[in-house]
C-alpha positions in Angstrom: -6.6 -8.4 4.7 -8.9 -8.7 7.7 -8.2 -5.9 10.2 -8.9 -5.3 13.9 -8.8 -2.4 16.3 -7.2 -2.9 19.6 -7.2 0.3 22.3 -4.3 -0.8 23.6 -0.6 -2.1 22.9 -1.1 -4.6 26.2 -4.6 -5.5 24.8 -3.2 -6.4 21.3 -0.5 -8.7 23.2 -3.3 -10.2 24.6 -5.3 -11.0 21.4 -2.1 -12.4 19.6 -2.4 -15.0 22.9 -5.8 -15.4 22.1 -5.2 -16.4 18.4 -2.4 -18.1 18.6 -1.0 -15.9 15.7 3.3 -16.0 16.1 3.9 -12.0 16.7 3.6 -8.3 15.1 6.0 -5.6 14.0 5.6 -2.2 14.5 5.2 -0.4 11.4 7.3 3.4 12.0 5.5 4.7 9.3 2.2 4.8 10.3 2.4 4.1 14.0 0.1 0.7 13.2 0.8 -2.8 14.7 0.7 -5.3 12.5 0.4 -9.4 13.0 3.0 -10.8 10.7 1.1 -13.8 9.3 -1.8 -14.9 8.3 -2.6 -12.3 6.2 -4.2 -10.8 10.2 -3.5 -7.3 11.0 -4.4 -5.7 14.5 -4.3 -2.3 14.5 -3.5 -0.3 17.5 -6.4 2.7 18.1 -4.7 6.0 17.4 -5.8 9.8 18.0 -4.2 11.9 15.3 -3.0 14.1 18.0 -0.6 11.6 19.2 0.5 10.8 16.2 1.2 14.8 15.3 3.0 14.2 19.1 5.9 12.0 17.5 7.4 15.0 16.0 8.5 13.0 12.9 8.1 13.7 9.4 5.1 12.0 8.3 2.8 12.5 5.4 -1.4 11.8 5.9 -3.9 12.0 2.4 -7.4 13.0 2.2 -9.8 10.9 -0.1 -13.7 12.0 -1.0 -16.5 9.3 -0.6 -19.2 8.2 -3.6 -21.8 10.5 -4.1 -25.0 10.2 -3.3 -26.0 6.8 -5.2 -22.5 6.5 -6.6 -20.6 2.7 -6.7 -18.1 2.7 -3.4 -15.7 0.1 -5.9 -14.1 2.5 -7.0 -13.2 4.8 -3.6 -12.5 1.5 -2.0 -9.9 0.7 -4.7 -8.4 4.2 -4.4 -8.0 3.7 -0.9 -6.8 0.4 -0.4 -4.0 1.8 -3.3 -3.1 4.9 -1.1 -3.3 2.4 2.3 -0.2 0.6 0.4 1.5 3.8 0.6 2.3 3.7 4.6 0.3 7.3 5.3 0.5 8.1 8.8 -4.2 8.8 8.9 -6.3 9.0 6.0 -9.2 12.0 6.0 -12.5 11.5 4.3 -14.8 14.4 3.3 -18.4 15.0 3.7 -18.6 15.2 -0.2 -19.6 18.3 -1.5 -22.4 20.4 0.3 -22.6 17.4 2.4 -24.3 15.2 -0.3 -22.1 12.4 0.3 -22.5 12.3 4.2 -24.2 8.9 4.9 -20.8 7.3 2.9 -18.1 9.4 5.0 -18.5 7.1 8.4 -18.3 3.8 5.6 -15.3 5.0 3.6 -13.5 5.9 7.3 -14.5 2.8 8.0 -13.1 0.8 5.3 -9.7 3.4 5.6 -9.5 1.7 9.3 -9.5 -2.0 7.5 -6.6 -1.0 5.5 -4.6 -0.5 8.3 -4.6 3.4 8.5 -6.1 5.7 11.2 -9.1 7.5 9.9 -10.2 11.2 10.0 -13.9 12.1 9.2 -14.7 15.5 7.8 -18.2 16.4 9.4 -20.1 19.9 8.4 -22.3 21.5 10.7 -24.4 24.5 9.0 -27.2 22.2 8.0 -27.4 20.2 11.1 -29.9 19.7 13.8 -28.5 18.7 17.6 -30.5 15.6 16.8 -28.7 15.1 12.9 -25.3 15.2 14.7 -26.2 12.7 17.3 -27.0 10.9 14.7 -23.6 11.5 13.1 -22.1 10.8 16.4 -23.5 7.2 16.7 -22.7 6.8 13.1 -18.8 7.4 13.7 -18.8 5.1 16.7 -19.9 2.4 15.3 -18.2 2.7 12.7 -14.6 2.8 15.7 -13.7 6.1 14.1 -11.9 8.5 16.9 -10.8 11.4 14.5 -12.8 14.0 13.6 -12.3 17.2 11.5 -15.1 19.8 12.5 -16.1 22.2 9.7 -18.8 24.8 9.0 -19.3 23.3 5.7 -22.2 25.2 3.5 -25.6 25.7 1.9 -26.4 22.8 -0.4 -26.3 24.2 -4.3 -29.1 25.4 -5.3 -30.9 25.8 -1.7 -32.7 28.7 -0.7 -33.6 27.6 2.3 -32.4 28.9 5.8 -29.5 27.0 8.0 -31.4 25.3 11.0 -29.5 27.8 13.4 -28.1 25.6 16.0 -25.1 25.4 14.5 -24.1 28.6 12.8 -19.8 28.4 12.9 -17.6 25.3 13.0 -16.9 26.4 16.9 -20.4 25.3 17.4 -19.4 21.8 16.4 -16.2 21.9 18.5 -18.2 22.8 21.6 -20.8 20.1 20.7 -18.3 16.8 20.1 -15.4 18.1 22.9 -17.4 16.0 25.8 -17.8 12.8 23.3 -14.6 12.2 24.0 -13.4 12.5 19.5 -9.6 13.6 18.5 -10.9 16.9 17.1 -9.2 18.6 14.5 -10.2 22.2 12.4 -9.5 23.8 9.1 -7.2 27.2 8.7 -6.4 29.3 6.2 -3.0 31.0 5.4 -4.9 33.0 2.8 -7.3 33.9 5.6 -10.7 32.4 4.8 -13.0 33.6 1.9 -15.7 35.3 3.8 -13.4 37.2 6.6 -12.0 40.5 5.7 -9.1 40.4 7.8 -6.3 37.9 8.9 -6.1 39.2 12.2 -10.0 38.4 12.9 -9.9 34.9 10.9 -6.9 34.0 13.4 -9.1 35.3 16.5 -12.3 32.8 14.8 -9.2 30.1 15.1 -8.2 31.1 18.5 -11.6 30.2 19.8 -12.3 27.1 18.0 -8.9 25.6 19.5 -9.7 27.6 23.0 -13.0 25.4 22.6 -11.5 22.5 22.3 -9.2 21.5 18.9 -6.4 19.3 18.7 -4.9 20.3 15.7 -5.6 22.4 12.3 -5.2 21.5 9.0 -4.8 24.5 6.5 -6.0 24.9 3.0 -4.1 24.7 -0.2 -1.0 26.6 -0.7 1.6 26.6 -3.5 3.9 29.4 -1.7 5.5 28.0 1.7 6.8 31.5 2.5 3.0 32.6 3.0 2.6 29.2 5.0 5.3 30.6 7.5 4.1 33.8 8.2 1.3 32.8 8.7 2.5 30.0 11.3 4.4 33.1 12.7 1.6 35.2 13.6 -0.5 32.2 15.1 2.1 31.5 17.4 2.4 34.7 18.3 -1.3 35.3 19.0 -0.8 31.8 21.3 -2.7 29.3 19.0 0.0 26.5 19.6 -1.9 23.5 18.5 0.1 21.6 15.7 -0.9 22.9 12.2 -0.7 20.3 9.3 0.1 21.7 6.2 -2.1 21.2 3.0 -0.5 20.4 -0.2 -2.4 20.0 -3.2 -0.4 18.3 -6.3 -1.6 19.9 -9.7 -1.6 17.8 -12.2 -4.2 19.1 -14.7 -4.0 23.2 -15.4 -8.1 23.0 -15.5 -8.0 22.5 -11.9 -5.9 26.0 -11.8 -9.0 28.2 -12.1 -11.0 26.5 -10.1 -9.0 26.3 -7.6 -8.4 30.5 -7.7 -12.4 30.5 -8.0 -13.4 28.5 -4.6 -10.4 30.1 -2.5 -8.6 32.6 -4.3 -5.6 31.2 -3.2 -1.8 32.8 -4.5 -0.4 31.5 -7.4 3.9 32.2 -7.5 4.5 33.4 -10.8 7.2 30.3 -11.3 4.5 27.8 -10.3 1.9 30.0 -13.3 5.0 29.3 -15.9 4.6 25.7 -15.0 1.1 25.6 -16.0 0.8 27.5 -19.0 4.1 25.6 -20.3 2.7 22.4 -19.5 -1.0 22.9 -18.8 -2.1 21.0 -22.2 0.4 18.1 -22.0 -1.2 15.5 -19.5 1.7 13.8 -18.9 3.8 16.8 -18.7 1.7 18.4 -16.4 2.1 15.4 -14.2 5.4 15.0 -14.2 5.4 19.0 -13.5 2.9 18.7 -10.7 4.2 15.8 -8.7 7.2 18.0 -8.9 6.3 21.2 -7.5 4.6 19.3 -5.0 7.5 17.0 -3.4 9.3 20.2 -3.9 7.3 21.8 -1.1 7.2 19.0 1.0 10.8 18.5 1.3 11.2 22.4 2.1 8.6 22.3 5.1 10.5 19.0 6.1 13.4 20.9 6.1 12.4 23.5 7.8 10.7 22.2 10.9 7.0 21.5 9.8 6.5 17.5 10.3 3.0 17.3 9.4 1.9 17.4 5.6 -1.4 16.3 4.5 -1.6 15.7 0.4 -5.1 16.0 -1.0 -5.1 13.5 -3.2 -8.1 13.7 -5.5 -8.5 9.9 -5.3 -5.4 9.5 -7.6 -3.2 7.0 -5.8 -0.9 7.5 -8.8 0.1 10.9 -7.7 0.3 9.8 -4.1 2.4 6.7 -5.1 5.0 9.1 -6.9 5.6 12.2 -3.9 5.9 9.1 -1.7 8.3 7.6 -4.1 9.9 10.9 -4.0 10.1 11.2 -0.1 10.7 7.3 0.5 14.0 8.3 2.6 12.8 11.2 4.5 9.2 9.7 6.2 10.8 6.5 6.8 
């Protein structure tokens, strides 16, 4: 399908003119305008933050680009697959230690052609003021207006020092606020890795929002009574941007320890009898997984929070089946 991006509903009116094409609907779902033939579709520009303004239940993925040298068929195919799936933005990461970076701004790029709004990740503790100009150029070209703004870290295997200029993600915030992006942050209902205490990782938040965020997204979490207090005390300490919540769908128990490794995140003792009963059955696990996962999607729903992003791994298979799952409720 060949796409365009139009700023405007009144300047997508005036391309259908232009055209000649016979109309467009307005797809509820993921807040797109779409021509209804010719296989044309117009997409109208959106920030996330308006989106997040709707206050209705809507569901967003995150996909990873190639690596560095790696075939983009493949991630194109994934995404085209989730696309199908009506998600209200699409996120694409820097790939890990930022080795993927040159294919973020082309696989946000290609999310945009499939009719979704697009999120770039974009890491900062290896960047130069010159690097994220460059960055900056990159993702305009490319028409993206979202973008998530993280620390990010050290290349494996480096032992060389960061650059300097950029030493926290608030760096980055303060950097792309005047370039006029949708800016969004990451936060952690665990608190993050490296800080000792909640309170101060919830003061680090305060000022990356004070500096100019428009939402957060948190990391993984597999008990949503943990999610609330923690939504609790940010509210309380007046950080009152909307806060997506990050589900991950396990559907393989190798990812389990992994997962504990790189975040140390809480694992409910009901959701550790899932694993090890079904941890070594593939299919089982899947079933499991996709499970537990529309499980807490339908509890936020229910209780207030409208924003859930999925990571998805690239599977479009498990996306497919929690939006299977939730057909009723996002529509």
């Amino acid at each position: 399908m060949w796409t365009d991006r139009i700023p405007t509903l009144t300047a997508a009116r005036q391309r259908l003119v232009s055209t000649g094409l016979s109309g467009f609907a307005h797809d509820v779902v993921s807040g797109n305008y779409i021509i209804t033939d010719c296989g044309y579709a117009i997409i109208l520009a959106m920030k996330i933050r308006d989106i997040l303004a709707e206050g209705r239940p809507s569901v967003s993925f995150e996909v990873f680009p190639p690596r560095k040298d790696a075939p983009f068929a493949p991630v194109k195919e994934a995404v085209e697959r989730l696309a199908k799936e009506r998600p209200s933005f699409m996120s694409v990461t820097y790939g890990a230690s930022g080795n993927a970076q040159a294919n973020t701004a082309e696989i946000a790029s290609f999310v945009q052609k499939c009719g979704v709004p697009a999120l770039a990740h974009l890491t900062c503790l290896t960047a130069t003021r010159e690097s994220i100009a460059r960055e900056v150029q990159a993702l305009r070209t490319a028409g993206i207006e979202n973008v998530l703004c993280l620390r990010g870290d050290m290349p494996n295997g480096s032992d060389a020092a960061a650059p300097g200029e950029f030493a926290h993600a608030v760096d980055l915030v303060r950097a792309l606020r005047p370039e006029g992006f949708c800016l969004g942050g990451a936060c952690y209902p665990e608190r993050h890795p490296e800080c000792q205490h909640m309170d101060d990782d919830i003061v680090h938040l305060r000022k990356k929002v004070e500096a100019g965020l428009d939402f957060v997204t948190t990391q993984m979490f597999f008990d949503n009574n943990i999610f609330y207090r923690y939504l609790s005390k940010l509210r309380d300490r007046g950080v009152t941007v909307p806060v997506v919540a990050g589900i991950m769908p396990v559907t393989n128990g190798r990812q389990i320890d992994r997962i504990c490794k790189l975040s140390g995140t809480y694992l409910p003792s009901r959701f550790k009898a899932i694993v090890d009963k079904f941890g070594e059955r593939p299919e089982a696990m899947l079933d499991a997984g996709v499970a537990y996962a529309t499980e807490q999607i339908v509890d936020l729903f229910a209780n207030g929070v409208n924003a859930v992003h999925v990571y998805t791994m690239n599977r479009p298979e498990v996306a497919s089946r929690i939006m299977a799952n939730l057909r009723s409720i996002v529509a």
